[in-house]
C-alpha positions as CSV (number, residue, x, y, z in Angstrom):
1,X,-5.6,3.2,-17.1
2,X,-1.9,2.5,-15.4
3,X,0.7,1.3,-17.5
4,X,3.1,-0.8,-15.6
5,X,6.2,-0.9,-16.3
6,X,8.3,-4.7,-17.1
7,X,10.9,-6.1,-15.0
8,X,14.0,-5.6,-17.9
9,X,13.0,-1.9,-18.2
10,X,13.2,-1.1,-14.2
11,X,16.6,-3.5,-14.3
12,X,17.7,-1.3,-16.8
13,X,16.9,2.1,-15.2
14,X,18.2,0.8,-11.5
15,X,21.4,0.2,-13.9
16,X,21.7,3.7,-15.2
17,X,21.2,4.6,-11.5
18,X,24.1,2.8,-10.1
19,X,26.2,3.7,-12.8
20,X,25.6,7.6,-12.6
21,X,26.0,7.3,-8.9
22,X,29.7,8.4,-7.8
23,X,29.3,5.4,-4.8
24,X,27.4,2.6,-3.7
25,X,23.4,3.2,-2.6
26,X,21.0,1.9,-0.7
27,X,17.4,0.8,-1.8
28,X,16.0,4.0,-0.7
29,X,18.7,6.0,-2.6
30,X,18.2,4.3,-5.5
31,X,14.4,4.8,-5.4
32,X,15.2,8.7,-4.7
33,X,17.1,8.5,-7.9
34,X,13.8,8.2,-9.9
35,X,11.7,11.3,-10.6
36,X,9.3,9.9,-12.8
37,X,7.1,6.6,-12.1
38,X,9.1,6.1,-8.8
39,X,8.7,2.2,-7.9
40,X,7.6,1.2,-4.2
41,X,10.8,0.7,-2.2
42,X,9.7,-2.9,-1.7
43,X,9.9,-3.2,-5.8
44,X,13.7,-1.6,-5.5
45,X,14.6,-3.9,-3.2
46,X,12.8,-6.9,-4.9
47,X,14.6,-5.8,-8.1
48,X,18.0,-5.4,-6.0
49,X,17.9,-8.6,-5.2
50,X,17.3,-10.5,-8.5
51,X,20.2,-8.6,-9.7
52,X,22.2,-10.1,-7.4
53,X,21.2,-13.2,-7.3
54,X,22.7,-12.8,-11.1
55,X,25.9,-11.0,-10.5
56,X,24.9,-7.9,-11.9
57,X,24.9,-6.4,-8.7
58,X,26.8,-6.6,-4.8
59,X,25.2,-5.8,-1.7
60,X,27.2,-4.9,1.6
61,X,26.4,-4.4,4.8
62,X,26.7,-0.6,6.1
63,X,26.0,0.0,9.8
64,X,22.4,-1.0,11.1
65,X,20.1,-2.5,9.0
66,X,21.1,-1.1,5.4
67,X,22.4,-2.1,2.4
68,X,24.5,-1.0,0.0
């Protein structure tokens, strides 16, 4: 049996990784962050997203195609 996880709980935890971070990270970064349950980078970035769509969070373009 998996137990999954809901959307306000991975907000939260995504949260406590920004926060504890001493910069901005990328979606991959941020997924690195996790060491137990790690979310597929796709979910990160899904999640990322949401967030900013309601101000909780920025995104800025870095060099390439990332995100931070």
């Amino acid at each position: 049996m998996t137990t999954s996880r809901n959307r306000g709980e991975l907000e939260a935890d995504i949260m406590n990784v920004l926060w504890n971070a001493s910069g901005p990270l990328t979606a991959r970064e941020v997924q690195d962050a996790f060491t137990v349950k790690v979310p597929a980078i796709t979910t990160v970035i899904t999640v990322l997203d949401r967030m900013r769509a309601k101000d909780s969070v920025v995104r800025e373009a870095t060099s390439g195609r990332s995100h931070v």
